[in-house]
C-alpha positions as CSV (number, residue, x, y, z in Angstrom):
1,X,0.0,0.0,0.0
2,X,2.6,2.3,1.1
3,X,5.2,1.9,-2.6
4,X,1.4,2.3,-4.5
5,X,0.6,5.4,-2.3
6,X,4.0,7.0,-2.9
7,X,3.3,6.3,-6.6
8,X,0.3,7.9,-7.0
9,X,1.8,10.8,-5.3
10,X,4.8,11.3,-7.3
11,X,2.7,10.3,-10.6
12,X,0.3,13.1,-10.2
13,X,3.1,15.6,-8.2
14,X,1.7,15.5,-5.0
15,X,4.0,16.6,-2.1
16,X,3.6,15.0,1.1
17,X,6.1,16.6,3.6
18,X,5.0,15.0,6.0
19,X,3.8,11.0,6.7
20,X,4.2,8.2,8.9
21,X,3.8,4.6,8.5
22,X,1.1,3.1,10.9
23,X,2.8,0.3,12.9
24,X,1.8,-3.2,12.5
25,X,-0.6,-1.9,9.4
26,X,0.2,-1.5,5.7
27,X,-1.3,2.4,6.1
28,X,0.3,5.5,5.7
29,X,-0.9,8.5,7.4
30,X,0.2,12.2,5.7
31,X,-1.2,14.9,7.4
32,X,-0.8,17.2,4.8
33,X,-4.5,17.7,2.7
34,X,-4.5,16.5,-0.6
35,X,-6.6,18.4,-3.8
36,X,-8.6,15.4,-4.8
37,X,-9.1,17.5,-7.7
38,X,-5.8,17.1,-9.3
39,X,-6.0,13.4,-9.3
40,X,-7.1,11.7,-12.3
41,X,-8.1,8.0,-12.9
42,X,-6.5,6.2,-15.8
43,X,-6.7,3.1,-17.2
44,X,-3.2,0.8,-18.2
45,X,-2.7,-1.0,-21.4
46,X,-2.9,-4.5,-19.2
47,X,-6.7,-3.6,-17.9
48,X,-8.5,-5.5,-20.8
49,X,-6.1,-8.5,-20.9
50,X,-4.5,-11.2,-19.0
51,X,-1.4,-13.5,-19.2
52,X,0.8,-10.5,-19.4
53,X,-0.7,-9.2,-22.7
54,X,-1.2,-5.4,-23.4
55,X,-3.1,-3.8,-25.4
56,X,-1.4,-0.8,-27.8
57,X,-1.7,2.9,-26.3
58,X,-0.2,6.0,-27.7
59,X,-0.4,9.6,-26.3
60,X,0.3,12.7,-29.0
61,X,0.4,15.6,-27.6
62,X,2.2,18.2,-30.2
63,X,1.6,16.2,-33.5
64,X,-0.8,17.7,-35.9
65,X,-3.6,15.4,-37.0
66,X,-2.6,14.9,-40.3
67,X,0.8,13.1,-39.2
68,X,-0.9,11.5,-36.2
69,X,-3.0,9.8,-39.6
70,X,-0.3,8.8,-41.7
71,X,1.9,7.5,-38.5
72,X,-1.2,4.9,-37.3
73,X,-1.9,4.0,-40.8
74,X,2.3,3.4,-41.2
75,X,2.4,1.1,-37.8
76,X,-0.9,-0.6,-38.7
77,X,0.7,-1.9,-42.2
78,X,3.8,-2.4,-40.6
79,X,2.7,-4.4,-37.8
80,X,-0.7,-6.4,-39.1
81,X,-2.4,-4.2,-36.5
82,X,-6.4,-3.6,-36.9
83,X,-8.5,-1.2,-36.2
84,X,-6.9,1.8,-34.5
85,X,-9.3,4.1,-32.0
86,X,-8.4,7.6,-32.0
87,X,-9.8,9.6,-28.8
88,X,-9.7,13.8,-28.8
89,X,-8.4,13.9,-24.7
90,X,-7.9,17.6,-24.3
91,X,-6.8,20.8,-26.3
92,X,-4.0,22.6,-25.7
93,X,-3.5,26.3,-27.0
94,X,-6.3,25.4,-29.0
95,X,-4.9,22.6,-31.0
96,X,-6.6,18.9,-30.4
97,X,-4.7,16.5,-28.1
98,X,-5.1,13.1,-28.8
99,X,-4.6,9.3,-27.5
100,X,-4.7,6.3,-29.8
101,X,-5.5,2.6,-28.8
102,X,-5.7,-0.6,-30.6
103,X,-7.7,-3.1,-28.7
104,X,-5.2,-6.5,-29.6
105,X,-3.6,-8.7,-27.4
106,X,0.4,-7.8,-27.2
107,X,3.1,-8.9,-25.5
108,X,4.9,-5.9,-24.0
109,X,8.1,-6.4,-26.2
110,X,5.7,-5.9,-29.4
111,X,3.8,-2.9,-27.7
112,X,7.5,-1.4,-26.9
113,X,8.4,-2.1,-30.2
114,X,5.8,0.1,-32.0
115,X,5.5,2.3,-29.8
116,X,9.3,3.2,-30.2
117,X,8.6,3.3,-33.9
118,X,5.6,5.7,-33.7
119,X,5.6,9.4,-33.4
120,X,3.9,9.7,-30.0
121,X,5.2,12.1,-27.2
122,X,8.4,11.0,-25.9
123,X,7.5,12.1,-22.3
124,X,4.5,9.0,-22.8
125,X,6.9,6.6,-24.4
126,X,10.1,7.0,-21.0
127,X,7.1,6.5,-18.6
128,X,5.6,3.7,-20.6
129,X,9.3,1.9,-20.8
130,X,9.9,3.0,-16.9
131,X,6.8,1.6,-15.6
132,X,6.2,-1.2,-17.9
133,X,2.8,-0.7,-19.0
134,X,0.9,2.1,-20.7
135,X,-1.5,4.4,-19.0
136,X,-4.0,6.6,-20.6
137,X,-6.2,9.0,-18.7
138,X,-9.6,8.2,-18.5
139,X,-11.3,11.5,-16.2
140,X,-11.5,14.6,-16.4
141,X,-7.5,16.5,-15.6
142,X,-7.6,19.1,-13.4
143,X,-8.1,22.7,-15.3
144,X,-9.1,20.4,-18.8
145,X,-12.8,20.0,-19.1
146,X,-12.3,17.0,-21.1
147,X,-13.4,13.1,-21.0
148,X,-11.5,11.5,-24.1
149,X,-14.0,11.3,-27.2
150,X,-13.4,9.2,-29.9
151,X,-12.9,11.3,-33.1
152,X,-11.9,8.3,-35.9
153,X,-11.7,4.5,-36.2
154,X,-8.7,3.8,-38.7
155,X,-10.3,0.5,-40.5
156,X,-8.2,-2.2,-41.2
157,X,-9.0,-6.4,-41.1
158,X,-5.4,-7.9,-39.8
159,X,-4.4,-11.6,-41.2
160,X,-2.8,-12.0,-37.9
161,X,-4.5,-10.2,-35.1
162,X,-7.6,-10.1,-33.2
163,X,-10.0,-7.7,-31.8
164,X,-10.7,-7.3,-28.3
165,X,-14.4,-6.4,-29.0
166,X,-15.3,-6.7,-25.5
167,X,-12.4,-4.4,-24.4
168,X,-14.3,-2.0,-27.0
169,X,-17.1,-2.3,-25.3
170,X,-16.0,-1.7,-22.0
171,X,-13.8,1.0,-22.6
172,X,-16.7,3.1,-25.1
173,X,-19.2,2.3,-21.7
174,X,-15.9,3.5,-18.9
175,X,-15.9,6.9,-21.2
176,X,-19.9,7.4,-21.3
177,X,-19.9,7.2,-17.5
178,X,-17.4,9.3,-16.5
179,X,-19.5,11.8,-19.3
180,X,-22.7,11.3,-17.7
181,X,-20.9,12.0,-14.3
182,X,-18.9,15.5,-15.4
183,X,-22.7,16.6,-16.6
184,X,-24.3,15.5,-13.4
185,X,-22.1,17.9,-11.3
186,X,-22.5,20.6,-13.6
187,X,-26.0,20.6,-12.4
């Protein structure tokens, strides 16, 4: 509890002066307050598979759309990859922000492989390689008024790949909640 505590807080830049391990317990106490606010849920590339599989998540942050096109379509030919998802996840001095998944089974070698290959924001790909497994966020990020929407499906049929369709599913029922709960507090 404590090593996953200390990661969320250095993930998301949270300082905790000040904390003290319970003794005889697992627990951490910090008696500084936290801004719940600032934290975001996100989900990794390992959440809709099992037996060490991933599935492939990009983040592009500064790449126009155009190249973010022609860089999926490149890896998807490259690597017999299907369908790519493409989610808008915030906007940044007005210019679109966007993640990419492809819902196939992959070992994390093969994800680390394309991912290397693609275009996406370097800052993504050293955490990625660091921690082992992709995370995309999911929730709204603190001063972005943004849930990611899906923009595109890049169509292709692999010879060698499947698609999670359940992942899909999940994942498109995940984002509609987290929509339906942003509009409920808005009320």
């Amino acid at each position: 509890m404590e090593s996953g505590f200390r990661w969320v807080c250095s993930m998301f830049k949270i300082k905790i002066p000040r904390r003290i391990k319970i003794p005889g317990t697992p627990y951490v106490f910090a008696w500084e307050i936290l801004n719940l606010n600032k934290i975001v849920i996100g989900l990794q590339s390992t959440s809709f598979t099992s037996n060490g599989y991933h599935i492939l998540m990009l983040d592009y942050d500064d790449l126009p759309y155009r190249k973010l096109l022609l860089d999926c379509k490149k890896l998807q030919e490259k690597y017999d990859l299907p369908n790519m998802r493409i989610y808008r996840s915030s906007y940044k001095d007005g210019v679109a922000r966007h993640n990419v998944m492809c819902f196939t089974p992959l070992t994390f070698e093969e994800m680390a492989t394309i991912m290397s290959e693609s275009k996406a924001d370097i800052n993504f790909k050293k955490i990625t390689l660091s921690n082992k497994v992709a995370t995309l966020r999911i929730t709204k990020k603190h001063g972005i008024d943004s849930v990611p929407t899906l923009v595109n499906v890049l169509k292709r049929k692999s010879k060698t790949r499947k698609e999670l369709k359940y992942a899909i599913h999940i994942f498109e029922n995940i984002l509609e909640q987290e929509r339906e709960l942003c509009q409920s507090k808005q009320h």
